[in-house]
N, C-alpha and C positions, 0 to 999 in steps of 0.2 A: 846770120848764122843760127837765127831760134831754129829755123827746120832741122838744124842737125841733132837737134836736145831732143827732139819730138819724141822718139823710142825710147830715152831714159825715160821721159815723163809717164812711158805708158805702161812702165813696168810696174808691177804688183809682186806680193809677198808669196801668192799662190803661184804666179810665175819661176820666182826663184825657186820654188820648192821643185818645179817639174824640171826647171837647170838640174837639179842636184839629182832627182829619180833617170834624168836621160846621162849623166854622169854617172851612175850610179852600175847603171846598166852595162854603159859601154866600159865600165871597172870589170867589171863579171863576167863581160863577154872574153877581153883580152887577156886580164890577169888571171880569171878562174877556171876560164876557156868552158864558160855554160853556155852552152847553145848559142856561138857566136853568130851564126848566118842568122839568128834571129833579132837576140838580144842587142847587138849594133846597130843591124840598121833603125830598131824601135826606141834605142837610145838615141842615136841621134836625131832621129826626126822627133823626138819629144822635144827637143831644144829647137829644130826650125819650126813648128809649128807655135812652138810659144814665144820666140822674137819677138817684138814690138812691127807691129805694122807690116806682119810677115808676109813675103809676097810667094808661099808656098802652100797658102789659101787663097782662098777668093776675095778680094782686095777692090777698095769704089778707088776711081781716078780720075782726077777733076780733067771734064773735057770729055771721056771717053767712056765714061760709066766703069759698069762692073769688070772687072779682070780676071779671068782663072787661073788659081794656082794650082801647080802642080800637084801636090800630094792631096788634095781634096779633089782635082780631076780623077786621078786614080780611084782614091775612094770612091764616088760615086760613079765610075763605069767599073773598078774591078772587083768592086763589094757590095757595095748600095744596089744596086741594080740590076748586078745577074749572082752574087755569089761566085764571079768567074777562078778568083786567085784561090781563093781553099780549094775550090772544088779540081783545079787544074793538079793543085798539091798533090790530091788524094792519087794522081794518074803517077805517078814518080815515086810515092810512098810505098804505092800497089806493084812496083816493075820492081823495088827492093826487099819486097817480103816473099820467101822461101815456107808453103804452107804445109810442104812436107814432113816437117816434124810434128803436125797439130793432125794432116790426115793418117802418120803413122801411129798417131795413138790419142782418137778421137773423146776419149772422156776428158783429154784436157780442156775441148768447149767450157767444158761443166764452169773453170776456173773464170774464162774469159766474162762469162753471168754472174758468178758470184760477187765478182771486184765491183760489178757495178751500183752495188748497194748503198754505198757514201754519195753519187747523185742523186736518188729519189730519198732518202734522206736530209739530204743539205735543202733540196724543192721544200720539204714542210720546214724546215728549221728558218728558212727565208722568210716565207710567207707568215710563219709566227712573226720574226722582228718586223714584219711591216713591209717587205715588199712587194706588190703588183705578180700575179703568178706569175706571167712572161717574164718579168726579170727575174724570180725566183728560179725557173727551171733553166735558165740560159746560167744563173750561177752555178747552177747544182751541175752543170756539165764539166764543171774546171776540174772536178774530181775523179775526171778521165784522162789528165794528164794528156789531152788532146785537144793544141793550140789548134788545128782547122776546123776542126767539130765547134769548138766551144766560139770560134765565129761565126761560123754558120748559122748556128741555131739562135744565136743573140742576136744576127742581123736579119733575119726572117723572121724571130717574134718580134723584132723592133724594140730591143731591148735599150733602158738607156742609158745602159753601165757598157755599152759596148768596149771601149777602150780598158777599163779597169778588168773586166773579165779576161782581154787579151793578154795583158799582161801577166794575171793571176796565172792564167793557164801555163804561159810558154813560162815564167818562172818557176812553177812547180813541174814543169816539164825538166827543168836546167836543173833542179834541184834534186831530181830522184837519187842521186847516190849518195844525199845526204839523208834525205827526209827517210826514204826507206827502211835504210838500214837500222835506222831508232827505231822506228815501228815494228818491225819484224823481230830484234832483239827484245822490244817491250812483249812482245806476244806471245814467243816461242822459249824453250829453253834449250840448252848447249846438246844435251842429248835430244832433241826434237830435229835439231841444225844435222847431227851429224847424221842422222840417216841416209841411207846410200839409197840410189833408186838405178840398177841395171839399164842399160840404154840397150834396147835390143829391137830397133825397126823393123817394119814391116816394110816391104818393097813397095812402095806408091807409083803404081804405072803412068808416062807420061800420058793415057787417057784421062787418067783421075785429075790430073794435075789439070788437064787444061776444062775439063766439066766442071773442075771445084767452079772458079770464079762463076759460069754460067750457070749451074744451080744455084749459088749463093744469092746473085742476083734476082733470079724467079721465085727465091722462099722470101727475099726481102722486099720485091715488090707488091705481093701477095698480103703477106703479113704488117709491113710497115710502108705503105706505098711512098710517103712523105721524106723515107731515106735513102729511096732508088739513085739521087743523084751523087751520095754521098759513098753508098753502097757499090751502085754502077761502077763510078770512076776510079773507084779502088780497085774492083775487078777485073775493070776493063786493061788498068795497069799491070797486073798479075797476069793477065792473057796473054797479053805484048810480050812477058818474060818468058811464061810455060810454051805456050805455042811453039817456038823453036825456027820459025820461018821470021820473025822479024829482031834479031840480035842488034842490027845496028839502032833501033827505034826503042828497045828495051834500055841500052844502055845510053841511048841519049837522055830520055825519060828519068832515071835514074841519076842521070850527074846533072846535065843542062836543063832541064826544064824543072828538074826538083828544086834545084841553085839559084836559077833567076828568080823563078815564081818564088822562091821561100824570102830571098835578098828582097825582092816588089813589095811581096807582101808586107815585111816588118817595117818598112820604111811608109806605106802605105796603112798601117794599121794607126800607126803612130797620127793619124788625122783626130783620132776621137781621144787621144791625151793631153787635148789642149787645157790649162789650165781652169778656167771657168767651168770645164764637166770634171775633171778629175781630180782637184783637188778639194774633197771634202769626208764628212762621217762616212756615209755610204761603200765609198773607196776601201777604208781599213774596214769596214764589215763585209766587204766580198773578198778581201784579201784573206781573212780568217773564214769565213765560211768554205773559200775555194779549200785552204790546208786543211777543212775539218771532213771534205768530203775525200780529197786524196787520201788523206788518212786513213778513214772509216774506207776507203775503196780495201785499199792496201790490207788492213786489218780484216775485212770479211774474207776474202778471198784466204789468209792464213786460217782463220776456225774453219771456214769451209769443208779445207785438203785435213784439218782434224776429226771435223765429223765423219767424212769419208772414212778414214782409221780405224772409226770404230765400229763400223761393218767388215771390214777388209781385209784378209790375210796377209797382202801385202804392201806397208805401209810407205805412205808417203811422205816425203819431208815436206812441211804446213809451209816453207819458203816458195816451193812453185807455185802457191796459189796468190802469194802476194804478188807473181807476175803477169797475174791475169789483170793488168792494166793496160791501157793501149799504150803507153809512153814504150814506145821498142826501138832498137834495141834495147835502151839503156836497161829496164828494169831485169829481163834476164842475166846483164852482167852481173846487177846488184848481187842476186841470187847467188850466179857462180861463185866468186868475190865469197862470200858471206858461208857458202858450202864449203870452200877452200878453207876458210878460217878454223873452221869446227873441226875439218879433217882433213889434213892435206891429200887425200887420193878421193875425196868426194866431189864429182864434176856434175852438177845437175845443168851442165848450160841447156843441154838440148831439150831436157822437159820443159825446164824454163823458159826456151823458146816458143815450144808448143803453146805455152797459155800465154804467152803474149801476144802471139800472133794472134790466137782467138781472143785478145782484148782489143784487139785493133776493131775486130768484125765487129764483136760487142759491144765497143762506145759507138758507133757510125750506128747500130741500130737502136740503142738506148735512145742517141739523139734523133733519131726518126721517130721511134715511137713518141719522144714529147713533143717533137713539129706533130704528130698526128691527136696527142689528146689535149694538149694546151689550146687551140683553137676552140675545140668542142669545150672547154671546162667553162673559158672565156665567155660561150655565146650563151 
């Protein structure tokens, strides 16, 4: 009967801690309903990857040698290897964003650039405490509130917090409509909230609509070639939608292949949460570095839409800039939500939308540009 003890004996204290973080998780996902498609399946495979002798990694067995487990197979053909699952993400992401509101009133770009100031920020604040640039700028990406970017770029510099970055990310993804709304109340005040901003579009012809992605991809291959894949398949996604000749392919894109691939991914990500990498110092300092760069995202993009103000005859409420984050929808709710409060007949959703959709474009080329000058810093 010793073989049956084997597994208790092989537990550790750093194990239990990741029971309780993959518990923890899947509390949040069901109870709080935070980004459950993510946060469960990264809950649970926190717990099978740290089982004792778990056979959901690669496993020796007397007689037969090495065994493949599943969730480390995945890893290393849908992430290690090609970047296949973010990148597939981005095609489902791309067939659900409406750029409409960002082409009918293109100085919201302006917003989508601003927010990203809390990642090249959090890059020096890393590298002060002592980390390796690669993992510094793979942290400084969680402050984009974008769980596929912020794997991407930490599995291409080969970063070794890969797992603890996952997590930071899609948590402060799951967390926008709390973290925000601090931020934005700490920065603004009740009469800054209650400014109304007229929604008055411009008509965006379905030409535009279907050139946007395809110019977008030729300014980002140009400029950031290193985000063409990130940039591309987002595009490529939004083409599928505008285009108008392939509806059944948009709306697959959009439910079925956003849902598998998001369900893969979490369950698959959960390979680098095994307890011997993730339970240590390093972990709570990417976990506070990630909030300090959301934050600082959140917070430039509101002085931003204030500086604007002060050239401007007609003012803007500093709340839409805090939507130039990529986490969308959620962060234009926040916005709405928060303009409701100030005034009940103030609805900023649609500007709101505007600068988040250009924070989508924005983080995917932030993270391009650091795949393009981290190498060169490096050599």
């Amino acid at each position: 009967m010793e073989f049956l003890l084997e597994g208790f004996y092989d537990v550790t204290w750093q194990k239990c801690v990741m029971y309780a973080v993959g518990i923890l998780l899947i509390y949040l996902a069901i109870k709080k309903q935070y980004e459950p498609s993510l946060l469960l399946p990264m809950g649970f495979g926190a717990i099978l990857v740290n089982l004792p002798l778990s056979g959901v990694v690669n496993y020796e067995m007397a007689g037969i040698g090495e065994v493949a487990g599943i969730i480390e197979w995945l890893y290393d053909i849908g992430i290690h290897a090609s970047e296949a699952m973010p990148l597939l993400l981005f095609i489902g992401i791309g067939a659900m964003i409406d750029f409409g509101p960002l082409l009918s009133n293109p100085k919201m770009f302006l917003f989508g650039a601003a927010a990203q100031f809390g990642i090249f920020f959090v890059v020096a604040a890393a590298v002060i405490l002592g980390f390796d640039l690669k993992d510094a700028a793979s942290i400084g990406i969680i402050g984009a509130a974008d769980g596929p970017t912020s794997i991407l770029v930490s599995q291409v510099l080969k970063s070794n917090y890969i797992g603890p970055i996952a997590v930071a990310a899609y948590s402060y993804m799951a967390l926008v409509p709390i973290i925000q709304p601090a931020v934005i109340k700490a920065t603004t005040t009740k009469k800054e909230r209650m400014i109304r901003m007229p929604y008055n579009p411009s008509n965006v012809s379905k030409g535009l609509r279907i050139a946007f992605p395809i110019i977008v991809t030729f300014i980002a291959g140009f400029v950031a070639p290193q985000s063409v894949s990130l940039v591309g398949f987002l595009m490529f996604g939004n083409l599928i939608r505008e285009c108008g000749v392939l509806n059944t392919l948009s709306d697959a894109a959009q439910n079925i292949l956003a849902n598998l691939v998001t369900l893969l991914l979490g369950i698959t990500i959960s390979f680098s949460m095994r307890a011997e990498q993730f339970v240590n110092v390093q972990t709570l300092l990417i976990m506070g570095l990630g909030l300090v760069a959301f934050v600082f995202d959140t917070a430039a993009g509101v002085f931003f839409a204030k500086i604007i103000n002060l050239f401007s005859k007609n003012k803007m409420n500093p709340m839409v800039g805090a939507a130039g984050i990529s986490a969308f929808p959620m962060s234009a709710r926040v916005v709405q939500k928060l303009g409701l409060e100030a005034d009940s007949q103030n609805h900023l959703l649609m500007h709101a939308v505007g600068a988040n959709v250009s924070g989508q474009i924005a983080s995917v080329l932030a993270g391009g540009m650091i795949l393009n000058l981290i190498p060169q810093m490096i050599k």
